[in-house]
DRENDOLO-338452 format. One line per field, with one value per residue (C-alpha): residue in one letter; x, y, z. Coordinates in steps of 0.5 Angstrom, whole numbers, plus 500, padded with zeros to 3 digits. Example, Ala and Ser with C-alpha at 12.3 -4.5 7.8 and 13.67 -1.06 7.14 Angstrom:
<tises>
residu	[a, s]
X	[525, 527]
Y	[491, 498]
Z	[516, 514]
</tises>
This chain:
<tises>
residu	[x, x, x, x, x, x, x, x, x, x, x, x, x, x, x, x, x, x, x, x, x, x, x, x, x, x, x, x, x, x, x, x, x, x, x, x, x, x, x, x, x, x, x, x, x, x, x, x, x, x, x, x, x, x, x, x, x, x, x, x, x, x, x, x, x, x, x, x, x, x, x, x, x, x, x, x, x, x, x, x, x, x, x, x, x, x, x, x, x, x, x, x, x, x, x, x, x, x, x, x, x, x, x, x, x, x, x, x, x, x, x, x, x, x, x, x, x, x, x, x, x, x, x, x, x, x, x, x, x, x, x, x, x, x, x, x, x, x, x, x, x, x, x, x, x, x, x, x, x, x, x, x, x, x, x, x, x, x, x, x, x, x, x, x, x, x, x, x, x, x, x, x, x, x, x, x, x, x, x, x, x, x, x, x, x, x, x, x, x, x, x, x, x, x, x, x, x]
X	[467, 470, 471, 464, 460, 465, 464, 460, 460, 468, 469, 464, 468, 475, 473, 469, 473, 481, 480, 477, 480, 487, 484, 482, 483, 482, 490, 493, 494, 500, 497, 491, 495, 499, 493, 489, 496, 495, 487, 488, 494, 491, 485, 489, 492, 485, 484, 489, 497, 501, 506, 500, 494, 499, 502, 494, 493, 498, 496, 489, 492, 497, 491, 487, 492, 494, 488, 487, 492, 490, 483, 486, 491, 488, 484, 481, 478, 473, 470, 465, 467, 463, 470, 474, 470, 469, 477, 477, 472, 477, 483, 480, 478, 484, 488, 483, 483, 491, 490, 486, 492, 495, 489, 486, 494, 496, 502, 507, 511, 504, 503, 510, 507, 501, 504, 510, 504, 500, 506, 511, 508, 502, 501, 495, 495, 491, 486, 481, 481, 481, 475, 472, 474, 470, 465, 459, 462, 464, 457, 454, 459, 456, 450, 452, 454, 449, 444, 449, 447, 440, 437, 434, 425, 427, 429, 423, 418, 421, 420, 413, 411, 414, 411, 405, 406, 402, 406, 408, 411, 415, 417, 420, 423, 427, 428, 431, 436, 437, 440, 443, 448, 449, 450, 457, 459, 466, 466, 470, 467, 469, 470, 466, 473, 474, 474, 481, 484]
Y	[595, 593, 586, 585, 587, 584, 577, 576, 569, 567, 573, 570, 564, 567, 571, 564, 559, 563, 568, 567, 560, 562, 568, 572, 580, 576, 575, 582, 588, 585, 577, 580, 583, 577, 573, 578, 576, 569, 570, 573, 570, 563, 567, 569, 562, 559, 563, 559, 557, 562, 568, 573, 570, 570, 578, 579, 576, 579, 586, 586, 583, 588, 594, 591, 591, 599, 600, 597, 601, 607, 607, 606, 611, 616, 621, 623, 615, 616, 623, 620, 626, 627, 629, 624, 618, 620, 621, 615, 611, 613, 611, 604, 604, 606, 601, 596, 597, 597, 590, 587, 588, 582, 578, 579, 578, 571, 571, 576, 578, 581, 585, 588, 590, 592, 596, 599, 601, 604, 609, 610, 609, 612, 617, 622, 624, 617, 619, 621, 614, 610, 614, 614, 607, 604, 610, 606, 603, 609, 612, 606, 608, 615, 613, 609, 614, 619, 614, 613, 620, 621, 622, 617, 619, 620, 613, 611, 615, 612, 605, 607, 608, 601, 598, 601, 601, 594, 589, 590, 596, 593, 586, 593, 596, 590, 587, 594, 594, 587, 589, 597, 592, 587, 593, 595, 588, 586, 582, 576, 571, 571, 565, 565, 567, 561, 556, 559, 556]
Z	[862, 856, 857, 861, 854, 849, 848, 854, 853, 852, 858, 864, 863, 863, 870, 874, 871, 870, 874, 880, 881, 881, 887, 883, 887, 894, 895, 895, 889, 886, 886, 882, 877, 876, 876, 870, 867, 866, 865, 859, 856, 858, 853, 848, 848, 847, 841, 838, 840, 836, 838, 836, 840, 847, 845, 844, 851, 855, 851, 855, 862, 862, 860, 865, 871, 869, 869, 876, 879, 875, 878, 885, 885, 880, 883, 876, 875, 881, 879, 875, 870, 863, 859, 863, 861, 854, 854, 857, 853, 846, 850, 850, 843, 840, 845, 843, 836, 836, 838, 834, 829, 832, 833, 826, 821, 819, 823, 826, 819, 819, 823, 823, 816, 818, 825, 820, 814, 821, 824, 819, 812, 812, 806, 807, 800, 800, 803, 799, 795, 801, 803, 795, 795, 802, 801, 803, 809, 812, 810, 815, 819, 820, 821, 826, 830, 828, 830, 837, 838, 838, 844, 847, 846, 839, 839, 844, 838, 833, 836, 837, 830, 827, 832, 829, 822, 818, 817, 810, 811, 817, 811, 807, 812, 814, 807, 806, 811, 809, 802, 805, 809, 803, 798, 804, 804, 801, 795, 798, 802, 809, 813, 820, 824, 829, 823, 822, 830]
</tises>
């Protein structure tokens, strides 16, 4: 589900013009892991030709092939259960998560840094200063998952009464969500991530 939402683009084409080609789940169970493999190395690669990008790759074929065989043999995969797709939903953010480290470093020295300072480094006295410290990111994060939350007609009501209000109070609204997220933004400039590959 992950990998059909994210990057919709880069992920249909790696599906019609990878995947499928080299047969996809046509050829037996173990021909469609080899096959979820080498389409997702082959995407890291195209991020760029670097030991992270393949280690990247090969991170999500593998994940996409344990979970294949998890969801086959795996009864509890199946059941639809609430608890069960939460706790799954957590397990893939994390396992995301924890993959972005390769994607995101300059280089493999970095990312054993980064690894190490994540599992082995890792001073919970700090923590009250990096929470003052990134204080207005992690409030838009709250409010993310507060809004994420909210039961579907509250957000139907609200909708309804924007659409509503005059269309100065609409400029308003927008130019104030507009300078909220330029007020959380880091100081440096960010260059658009594919300008590095």
């Amino acid at each position: 589900d992950f990998w059909r939402r994210w990057h919709i683009s880069l992920s249909t084409w790696l599906r019609d013009y990878l995947y499928i080609s080299l047969g996809g789940n046509r050829k037996g169970k173990i021909r469609t892991y080899v096959n979820l493999m080498i389409t997702m190395l082959l995407g890291g690669l195209w991020h760029g030709a670097a030991t992270r990008f393949i280690v990247w790759g090969g991170l999500h074929g593998l994940a996409l092939a344990v979970h294949k065989v998890w969801a086959r043999y795996v009864p509890i995969a199946r059941s639809g259960k609430r608890w069960y797709k939460i706790a799954a939903g957590l397990v893939t953010f994390h396992f995301v998560a924890y993959c972005w480290v390769y994607f995101r470093a300059g280089d493999m020295t970095r990312v054993n840094l980064m690894l190490k300072r994540i599992f082995t480094d890792f001073e919970f006295s700090t923590i009250g200063e990096r929470i003052a410290g990134y204080a207005p990111t992690y409030m838009v994060m709250a409010l993310g998952f507060i809004i994420h939350f909210i039961p579907l007609e509250w957000k139907h009501v609200v909708r309804d009464s924007f659409v509503r209000i005059p269309l100065v109070a609409k400029t308003a609204i927008v130019a104030l969500v507009i300078f909220c997220c330029y007020q959380v933004q880091t100081a440096d400039i960010q260059p658009f991530i594919y300008f590095q590959f």
